[in-house]
BALUM-60500 format. One line per field, with one value per residue: x, y, z negated of N, C-alpha, C in turn; residue number from 0; residue in one letter. Coordinates in steps of 0.2 Angstrom, whole numbers. Layout:
N
npx <- X/...
npy <- Y/...
npz <- Z/...
capx <- X/...
capy <- Y/...
capz <- Z/...
cpx <- X/...
cpy <- Y/...
cpz <- Z/...
i <- NUM/...
aa <- a/...
//
This chain:
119
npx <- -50/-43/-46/-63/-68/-78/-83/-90/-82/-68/-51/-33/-30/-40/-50/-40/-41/-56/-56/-49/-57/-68/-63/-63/-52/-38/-24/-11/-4/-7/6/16/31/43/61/70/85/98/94/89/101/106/97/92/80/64/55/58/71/72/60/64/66/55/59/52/58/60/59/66/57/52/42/37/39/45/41/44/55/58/64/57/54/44/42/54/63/66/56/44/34/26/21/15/13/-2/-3/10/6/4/5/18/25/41/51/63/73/78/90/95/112/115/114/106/92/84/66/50/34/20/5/-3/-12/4/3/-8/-23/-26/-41
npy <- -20/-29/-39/-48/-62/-65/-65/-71/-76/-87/-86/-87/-93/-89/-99/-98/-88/-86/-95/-89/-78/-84/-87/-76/-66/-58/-63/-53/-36/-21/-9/5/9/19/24/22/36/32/19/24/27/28/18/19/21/21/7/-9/-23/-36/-40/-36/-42/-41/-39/-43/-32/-37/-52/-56/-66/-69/-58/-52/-43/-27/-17/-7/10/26/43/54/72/79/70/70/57/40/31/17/5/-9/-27/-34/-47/-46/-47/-40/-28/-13/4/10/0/-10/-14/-24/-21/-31/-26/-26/-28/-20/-21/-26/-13/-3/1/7/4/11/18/22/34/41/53/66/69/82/93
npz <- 85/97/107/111/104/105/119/134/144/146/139/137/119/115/105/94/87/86/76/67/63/59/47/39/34/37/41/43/44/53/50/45/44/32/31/21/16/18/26/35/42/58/66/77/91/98/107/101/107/102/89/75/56/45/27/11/-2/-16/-17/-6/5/24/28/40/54/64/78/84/82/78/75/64/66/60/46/43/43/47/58/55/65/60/59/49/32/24/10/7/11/3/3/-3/-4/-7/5/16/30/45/53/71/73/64/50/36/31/21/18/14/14/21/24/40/51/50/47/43/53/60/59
capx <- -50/-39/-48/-68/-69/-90/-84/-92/-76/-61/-45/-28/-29/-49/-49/-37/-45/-62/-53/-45/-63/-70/-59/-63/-47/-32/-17/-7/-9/-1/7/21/38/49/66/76/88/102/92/87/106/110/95/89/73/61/52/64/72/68/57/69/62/55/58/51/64/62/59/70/53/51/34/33/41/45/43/45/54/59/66/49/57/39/42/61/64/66/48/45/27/27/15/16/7/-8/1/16/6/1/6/24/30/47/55/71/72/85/91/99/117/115/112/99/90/78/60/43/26/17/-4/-4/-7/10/5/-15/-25/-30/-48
capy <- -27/-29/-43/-50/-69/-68/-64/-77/-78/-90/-83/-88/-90/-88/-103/-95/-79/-86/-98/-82/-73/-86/-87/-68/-64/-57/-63/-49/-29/-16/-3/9/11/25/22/29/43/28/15/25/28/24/14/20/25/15/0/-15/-29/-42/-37/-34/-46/-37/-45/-42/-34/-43/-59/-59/-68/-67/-56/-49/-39/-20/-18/-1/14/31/48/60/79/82/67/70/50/37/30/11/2/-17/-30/-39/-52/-42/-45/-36/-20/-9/7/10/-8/-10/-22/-23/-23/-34/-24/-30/-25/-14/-26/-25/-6/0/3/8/4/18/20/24/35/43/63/69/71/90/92
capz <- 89/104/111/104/104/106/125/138/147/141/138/132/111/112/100/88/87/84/70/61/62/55/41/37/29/41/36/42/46/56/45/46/35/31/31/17/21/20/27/43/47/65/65/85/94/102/106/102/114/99/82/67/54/38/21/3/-5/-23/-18/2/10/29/27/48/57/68/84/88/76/81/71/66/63/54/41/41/43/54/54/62/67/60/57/39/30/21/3/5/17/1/1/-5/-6/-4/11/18/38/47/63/77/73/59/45/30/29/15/19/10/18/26/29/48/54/46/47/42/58/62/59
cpx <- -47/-44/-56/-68/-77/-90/-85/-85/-72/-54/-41/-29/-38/-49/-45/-39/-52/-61/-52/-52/-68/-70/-61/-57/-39/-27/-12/-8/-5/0/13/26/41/55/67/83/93/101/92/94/108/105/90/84/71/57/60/63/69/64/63/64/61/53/56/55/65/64/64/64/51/44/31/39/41/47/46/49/58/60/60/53/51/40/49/64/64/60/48/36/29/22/18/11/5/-4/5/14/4/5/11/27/37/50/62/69/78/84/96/108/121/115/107/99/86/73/56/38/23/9/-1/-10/0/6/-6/-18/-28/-37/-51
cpy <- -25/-33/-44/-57/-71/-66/-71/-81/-81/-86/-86/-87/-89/-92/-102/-90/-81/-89/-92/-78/-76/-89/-81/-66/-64/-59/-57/-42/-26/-11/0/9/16/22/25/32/37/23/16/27/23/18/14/22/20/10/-3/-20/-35/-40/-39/-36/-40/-42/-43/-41/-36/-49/-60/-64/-64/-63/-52/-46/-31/-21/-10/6/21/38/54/65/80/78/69/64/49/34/21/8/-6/-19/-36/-43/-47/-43/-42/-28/-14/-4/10/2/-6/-18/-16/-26/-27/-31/-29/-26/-21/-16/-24/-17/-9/3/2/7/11/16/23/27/40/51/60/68/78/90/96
cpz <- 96/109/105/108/106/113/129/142/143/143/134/122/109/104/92/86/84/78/65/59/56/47/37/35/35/36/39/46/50/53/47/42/39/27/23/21/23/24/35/48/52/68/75/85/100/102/106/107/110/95/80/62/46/32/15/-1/-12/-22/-11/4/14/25/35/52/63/76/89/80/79/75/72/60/58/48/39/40/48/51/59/62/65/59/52/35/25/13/4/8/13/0/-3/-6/-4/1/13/27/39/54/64/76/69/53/43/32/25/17/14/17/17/27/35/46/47/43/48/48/57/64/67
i <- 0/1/2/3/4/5/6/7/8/9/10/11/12/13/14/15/16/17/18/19/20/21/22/23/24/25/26/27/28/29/30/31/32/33/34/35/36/37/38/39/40/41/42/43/44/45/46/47/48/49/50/51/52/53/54/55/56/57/58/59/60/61/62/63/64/65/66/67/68/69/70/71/72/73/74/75/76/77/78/79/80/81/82/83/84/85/86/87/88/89/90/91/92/93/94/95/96/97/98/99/100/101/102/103/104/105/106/107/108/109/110/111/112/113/114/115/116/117/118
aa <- x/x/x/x/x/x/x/x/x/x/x/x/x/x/x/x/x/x/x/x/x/x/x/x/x/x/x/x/x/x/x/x/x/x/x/x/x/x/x/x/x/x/x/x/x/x/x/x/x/x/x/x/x/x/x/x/x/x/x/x/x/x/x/x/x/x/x/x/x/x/x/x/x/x/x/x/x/x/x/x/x/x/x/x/x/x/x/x/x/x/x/x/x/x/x/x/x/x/x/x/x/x/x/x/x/x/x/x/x/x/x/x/x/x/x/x/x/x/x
//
């Protein structure tokens, strides 16, 4: 949780926040994608100036978007950080990203974090 809604103080969005809780059911997750090796060409490093919208690549529905993606030597890819509606976040799914410039790439969904943690 970034923010808790059961806080005494008002805030921006309190409202929607305690709406969504009460719902139990997020609608969308933060997950990771791996480029493919074609997908990741030319594709930068970084946080981005806009998200790059990710799309379900069977069907081409909006499903979220990447805000950050960068080249990891231990994966051997380019690896990006998005958040996506909770049906499309399992583990291999395939989407198609839309850069800025770059047109369609090839992505698979990613568990974050990307790499084991060292015990």
């Amino acid at each position: 949780k970034w923010c808790s809604p059961d806080k005494a103080a008002d805030f921006v969005g309190k409202a929607a926040l305690q709406r969504l809780v009460a719902e139990g059911t997020p609608r969308r997750s933060v997950v990771g994608l791996q480029f493919s090796a074609e997908g990741g060409k030319g594709v930068g490093l970084g946080p981005l100036f806009r998200p790059w919208r990710v799309r379900a690549a069977d069907t081409g529905a909006a499903v979220g978007f990447v805000t950050s993606v960068c080249f990891s030597p231990a994966v051997g890819a380019h690896l990006a950080i998005a958040t996506i509606d909770v049906e499309s976040s399992a583990d291999g799914t395939a989407v198609t990203v839309e850069t800025t410039g770059l047109g369609p790439r090839s992505a698979v969904v990613r568990k974050l974090p990307f790499l084991p943690r060292k015990a």
